[in-house]
C-alpha positions as CSV (number, residue, x, y, z in Angstrom):
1,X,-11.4,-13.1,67.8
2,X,-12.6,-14.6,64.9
3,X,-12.3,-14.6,61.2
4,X,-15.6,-12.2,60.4
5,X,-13.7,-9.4,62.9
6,X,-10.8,-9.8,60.6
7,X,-13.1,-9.4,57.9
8,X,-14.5,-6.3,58.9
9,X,-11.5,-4.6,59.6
10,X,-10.0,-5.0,56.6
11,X,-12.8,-4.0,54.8
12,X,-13.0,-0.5,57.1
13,X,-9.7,0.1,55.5
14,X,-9.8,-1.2,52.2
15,X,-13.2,0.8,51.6
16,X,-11.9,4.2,53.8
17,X,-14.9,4.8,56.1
18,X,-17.6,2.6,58.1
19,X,-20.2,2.9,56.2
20,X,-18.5,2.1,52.7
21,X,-17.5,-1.2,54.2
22,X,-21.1,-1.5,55.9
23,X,-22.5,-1.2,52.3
24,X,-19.9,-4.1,50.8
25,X,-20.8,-6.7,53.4
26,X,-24.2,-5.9,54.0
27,X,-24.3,-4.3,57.6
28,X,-24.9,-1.2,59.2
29,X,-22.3,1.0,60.1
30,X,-23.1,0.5,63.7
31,X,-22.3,-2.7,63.3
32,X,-19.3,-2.6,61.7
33,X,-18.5,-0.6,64.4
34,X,-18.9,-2.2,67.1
35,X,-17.8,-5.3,65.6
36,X,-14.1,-3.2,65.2
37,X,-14.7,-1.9,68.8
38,X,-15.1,-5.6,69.9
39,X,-12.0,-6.9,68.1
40,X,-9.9,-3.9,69.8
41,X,-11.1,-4.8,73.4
42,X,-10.4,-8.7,72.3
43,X,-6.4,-7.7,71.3
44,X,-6.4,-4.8,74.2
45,X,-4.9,-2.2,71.7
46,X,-6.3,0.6,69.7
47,X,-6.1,-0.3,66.1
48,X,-7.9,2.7,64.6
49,X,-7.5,6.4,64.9
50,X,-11.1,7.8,64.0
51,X,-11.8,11.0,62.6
52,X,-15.1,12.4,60.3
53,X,-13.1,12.4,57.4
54,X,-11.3,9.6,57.5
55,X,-9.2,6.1,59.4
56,X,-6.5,6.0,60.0
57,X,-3.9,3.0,61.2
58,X,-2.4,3.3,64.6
59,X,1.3,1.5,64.8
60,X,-0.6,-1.2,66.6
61,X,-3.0,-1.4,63.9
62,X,-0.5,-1.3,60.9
63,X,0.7,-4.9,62.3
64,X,-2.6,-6.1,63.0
65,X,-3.9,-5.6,59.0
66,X,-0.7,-7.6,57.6
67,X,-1.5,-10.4,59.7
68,X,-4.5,-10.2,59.3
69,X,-5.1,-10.0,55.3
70,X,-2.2,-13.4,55.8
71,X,-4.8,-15.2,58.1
72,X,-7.8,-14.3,55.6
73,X,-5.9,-15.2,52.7
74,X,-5.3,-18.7,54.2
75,X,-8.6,-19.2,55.5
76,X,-10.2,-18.6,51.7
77,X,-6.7,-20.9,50.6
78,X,-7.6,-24.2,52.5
79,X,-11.3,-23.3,52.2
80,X,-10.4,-23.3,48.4
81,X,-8.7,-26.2,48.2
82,X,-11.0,-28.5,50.4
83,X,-13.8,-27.5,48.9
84,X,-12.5,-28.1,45.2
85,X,-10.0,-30.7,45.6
86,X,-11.6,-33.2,42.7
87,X,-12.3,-29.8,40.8
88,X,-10.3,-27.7,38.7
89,X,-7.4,-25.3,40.0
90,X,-9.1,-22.1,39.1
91,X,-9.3,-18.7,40.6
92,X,-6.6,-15.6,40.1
93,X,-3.0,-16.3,40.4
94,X,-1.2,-13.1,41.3
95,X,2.5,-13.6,40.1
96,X,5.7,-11.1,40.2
97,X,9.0,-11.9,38.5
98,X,11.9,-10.0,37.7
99,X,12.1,-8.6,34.3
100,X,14.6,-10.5,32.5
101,X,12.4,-14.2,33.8
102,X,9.2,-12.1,32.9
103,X,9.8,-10.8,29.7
104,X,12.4,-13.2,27.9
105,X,10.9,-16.9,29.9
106,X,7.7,-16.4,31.4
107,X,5.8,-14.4,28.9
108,X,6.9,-16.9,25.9
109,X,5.7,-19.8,27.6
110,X,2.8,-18.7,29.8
111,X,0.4,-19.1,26.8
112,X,0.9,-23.5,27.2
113,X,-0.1,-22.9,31.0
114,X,-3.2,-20.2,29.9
115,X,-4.5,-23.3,27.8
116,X,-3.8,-26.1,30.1
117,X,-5.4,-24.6,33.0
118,X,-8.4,-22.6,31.6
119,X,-10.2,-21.5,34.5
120,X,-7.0,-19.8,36.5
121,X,-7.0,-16.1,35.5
122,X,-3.0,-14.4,36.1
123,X,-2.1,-11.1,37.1
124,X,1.5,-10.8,36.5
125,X,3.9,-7.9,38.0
126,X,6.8,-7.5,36.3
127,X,9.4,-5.5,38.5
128,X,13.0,-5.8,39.5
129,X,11.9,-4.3,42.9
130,X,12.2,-7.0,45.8
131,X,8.6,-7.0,46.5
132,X,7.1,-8.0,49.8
133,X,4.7,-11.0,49.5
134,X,1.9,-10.5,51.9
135,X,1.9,-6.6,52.1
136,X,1.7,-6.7,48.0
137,X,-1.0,-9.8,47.9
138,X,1.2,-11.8,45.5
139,X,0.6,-15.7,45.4
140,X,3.7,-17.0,43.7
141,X,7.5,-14.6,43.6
142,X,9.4,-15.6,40.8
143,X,13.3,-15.1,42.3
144,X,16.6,-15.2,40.8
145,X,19.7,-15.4,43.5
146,X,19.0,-16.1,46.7
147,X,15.6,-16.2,48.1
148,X,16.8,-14.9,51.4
149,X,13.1,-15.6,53.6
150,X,13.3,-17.7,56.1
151,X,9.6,-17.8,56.8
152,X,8.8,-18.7,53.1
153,X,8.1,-21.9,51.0
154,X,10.7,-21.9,48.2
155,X,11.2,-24.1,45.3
156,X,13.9,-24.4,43.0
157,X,12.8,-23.6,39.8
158,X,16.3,-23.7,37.7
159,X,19.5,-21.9,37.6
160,X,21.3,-19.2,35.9
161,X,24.5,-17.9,35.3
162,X,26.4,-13.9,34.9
163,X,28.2,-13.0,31.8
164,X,30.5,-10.1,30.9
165,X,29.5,-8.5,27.7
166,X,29.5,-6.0,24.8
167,X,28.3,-5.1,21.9
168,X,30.6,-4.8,18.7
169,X,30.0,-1.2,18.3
170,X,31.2,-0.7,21.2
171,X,34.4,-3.0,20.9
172,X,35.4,-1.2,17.9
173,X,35.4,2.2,18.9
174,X,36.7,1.5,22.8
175,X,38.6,-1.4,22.3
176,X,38.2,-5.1,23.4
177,X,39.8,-5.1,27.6
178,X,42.1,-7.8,27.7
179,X,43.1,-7.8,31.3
180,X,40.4,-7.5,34.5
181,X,42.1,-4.1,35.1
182,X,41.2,-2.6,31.6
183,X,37.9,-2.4,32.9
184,X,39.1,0.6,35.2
185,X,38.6,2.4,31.6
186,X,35.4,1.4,29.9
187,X,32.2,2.7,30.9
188,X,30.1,-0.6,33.1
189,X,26.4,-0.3,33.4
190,X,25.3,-1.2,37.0
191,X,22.4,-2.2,38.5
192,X,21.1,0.9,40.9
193,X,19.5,-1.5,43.2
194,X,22.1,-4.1,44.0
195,X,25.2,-2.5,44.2
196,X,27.2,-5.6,45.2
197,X,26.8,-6.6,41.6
198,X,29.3,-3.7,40.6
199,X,32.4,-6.1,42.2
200,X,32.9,-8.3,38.8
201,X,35.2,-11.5,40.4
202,X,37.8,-12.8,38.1
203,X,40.0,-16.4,39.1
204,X,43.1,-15.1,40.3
205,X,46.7,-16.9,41.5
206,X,44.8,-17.2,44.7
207,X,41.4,-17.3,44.6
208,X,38.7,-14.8,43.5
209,X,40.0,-10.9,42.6
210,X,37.3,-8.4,42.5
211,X,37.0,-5.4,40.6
212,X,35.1,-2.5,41.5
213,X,33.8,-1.1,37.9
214,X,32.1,2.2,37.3
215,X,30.3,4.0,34.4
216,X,28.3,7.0,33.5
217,X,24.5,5.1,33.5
218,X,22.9,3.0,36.4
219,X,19.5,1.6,35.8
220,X,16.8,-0.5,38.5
221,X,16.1,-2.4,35.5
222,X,18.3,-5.2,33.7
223,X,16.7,-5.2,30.7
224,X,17.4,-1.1,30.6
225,X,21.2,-2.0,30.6
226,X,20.9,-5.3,27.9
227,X,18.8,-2.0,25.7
228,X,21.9,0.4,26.2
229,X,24.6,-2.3,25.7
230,X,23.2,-3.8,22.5
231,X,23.2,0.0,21.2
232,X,27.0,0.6,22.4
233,X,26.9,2.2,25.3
234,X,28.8,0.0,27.6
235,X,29.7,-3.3,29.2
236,X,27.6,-5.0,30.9
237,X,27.5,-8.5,33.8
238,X,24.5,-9.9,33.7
239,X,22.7,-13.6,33.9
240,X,22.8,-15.5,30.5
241,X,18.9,-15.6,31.1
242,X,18.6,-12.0,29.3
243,X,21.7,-12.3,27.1
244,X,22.4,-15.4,26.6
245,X,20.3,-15.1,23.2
246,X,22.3,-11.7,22.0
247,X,25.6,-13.5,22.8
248,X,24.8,-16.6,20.8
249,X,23.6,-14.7,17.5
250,X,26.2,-11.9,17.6
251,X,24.5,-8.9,19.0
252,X,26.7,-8.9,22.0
253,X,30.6,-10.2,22.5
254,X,31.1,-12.4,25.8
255,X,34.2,-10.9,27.4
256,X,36.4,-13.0,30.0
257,X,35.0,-16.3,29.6
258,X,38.0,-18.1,31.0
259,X,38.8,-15.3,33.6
260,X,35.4,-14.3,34.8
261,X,34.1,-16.6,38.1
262,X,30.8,-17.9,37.1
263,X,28.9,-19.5,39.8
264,X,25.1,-20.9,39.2
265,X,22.8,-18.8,40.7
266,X,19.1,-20.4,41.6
267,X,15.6,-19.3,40.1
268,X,13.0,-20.3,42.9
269,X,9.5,-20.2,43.1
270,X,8.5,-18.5,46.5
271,X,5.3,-18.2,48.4
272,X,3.8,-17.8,51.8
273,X,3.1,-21.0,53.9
274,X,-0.2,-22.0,53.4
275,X,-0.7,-21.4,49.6
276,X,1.0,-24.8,49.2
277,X,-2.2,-26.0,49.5
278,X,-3.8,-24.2,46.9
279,X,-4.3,-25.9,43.6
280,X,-3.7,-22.5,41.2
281,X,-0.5,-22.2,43.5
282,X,0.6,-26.2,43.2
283,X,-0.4,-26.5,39.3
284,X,1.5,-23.1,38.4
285,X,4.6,-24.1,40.4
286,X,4.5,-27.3,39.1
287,X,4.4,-26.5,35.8
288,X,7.6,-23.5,36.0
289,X,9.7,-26.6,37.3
290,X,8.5,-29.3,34.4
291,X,9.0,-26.0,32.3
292,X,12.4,-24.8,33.4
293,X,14.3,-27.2,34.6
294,X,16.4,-28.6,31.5
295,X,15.9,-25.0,29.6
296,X,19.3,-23.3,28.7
297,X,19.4,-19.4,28.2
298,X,21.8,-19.7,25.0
């Protein structure tokens, strides 16, 4: 099996039919078929289910094309950087980060890295959906928490930590909670996609208490709940990396700063083995660490 069987396969799929891929890599559809027929007698499993109208992915086949668009991706990687290691890093950097990194950090400062490294193009996702890195073709994760993958490089970028805050508004017409168990009667925006994060821990006589809060809004997206609690509609727990700002100036009130159990939370940089040796990869990650590292969210 070699690489230009990979090759062909993925373009079959990306392109939908034989002759569309023929066309990109300048076969014939024959040959791109047979080539495909050749790589399934090599693995002894059907990959393809073939119709007139259309391919389609046996279960066998499904596995295959995510290992195989990792292999190709590392091939081009090293290829890259062997080729151009007294050259520029250069090339498209696919990145995804979280919103509250993306919008409040990353966007600010990408601009220096744009004009330090003028031949790398970016494509950046900004999503508070835990992505997965080869299926989705990203180079470089941007992750807050922990990273969780075994099987991935990850790099400690810098750290964070949760606060408990509202806005004035809202103080004045609800009342300030004095106790953790106030809480039981304010309205808490929660993350929809991590429910975990709805148990806010508070130092108690022995050890960490948790309290299960509750409201009337949940939202996949932290920078939804910092809108809706700068605007009075509830309290909020989130990392001082998207409020720290709005607590400092006034626009929200920190609540339960010597009651609320705040542990630092890493920010990593995370990427599949093998882009390590990518210079676009090395620079980018180098520079979010030289970047990050002694920033403060306040």
């Amino acid at each position: 099996m070699t690489d230009h069987a990979m090759r062909v396969f993925v373009a079959a799929l990306d392109a939908g039919s034989f002759s569309a891929a023929a066309e990109r890599l300048g076969l014939t559809p024959s040959g791109v078929s047979k080539t495909i027929a050749r790589l399934e007698d090599d693995l002894g499993v059907r990959l393809l289910n073939r119709t007139t109208r259309r391919l389609g992915l046996t279960p066998e086949g499904a596995t295959f094309l995510t290992g195989a668009r990792d292999i190709i991706s590392q091939i081009d990687e090293l290829r890259q950087s062997v080729g151009s290691a007294a050259t520029s890093p250069r090339g498209l950097l696919r990145i995804n980060t979280g919103t509250a990194f993306g919008h409040y950090q990353l966007m600010p400062a990408l601009p220096k890295f744009l004009d330090a490294y003028p031949e790398i193009n970016v494509a950046v996702d900004l999503t508070d959906r835990r992505i997965d890195l080869i299926a989705d073709e990203a180079d470089v994760v941007i992750r807050t928490g922990p990273p969780g993958e075994g099987s991935l490089i990850v790099r400690k970028i810098t750290e964070f930590r949760r606060m408990i805050a509202a806005s004035p508004e809202y103080l004045a017409r609800h009342g300030t909670p004095r106790e953790p168990a106030d809480l039981a009667r304010h309205t808490c925006l929660i993350l929809s996609d991590a429910p975990s994060l709805s148990r806010w821990p508070f130092a108690g006589p022995d050890g960490p208490e948790f309290v299960q809060v509750a409201g009337r809004v949940t939202a996949g997206s932290a920078e939804a709940l910092r809108q809706l609690a700068l605007q009075g509609v509830g309290i909020i727990r989130l990392g001082d990396i998207l409020i720290g700002e709005a607590v400092a100036d006034g626009r929200l009130v920190q609540l339960f700063a010597d009651r609320h159990v705040v542990e630092a939370q890493p920010i990593s940089a995370v990427y599949p083995m093998g882009r390590h040796r990518s210079p676009k990869v090395r620079v980018f990650v180098d520079w979010l660490v030289d970047t990050f590292k002694a920033r403060t969210w306040g």
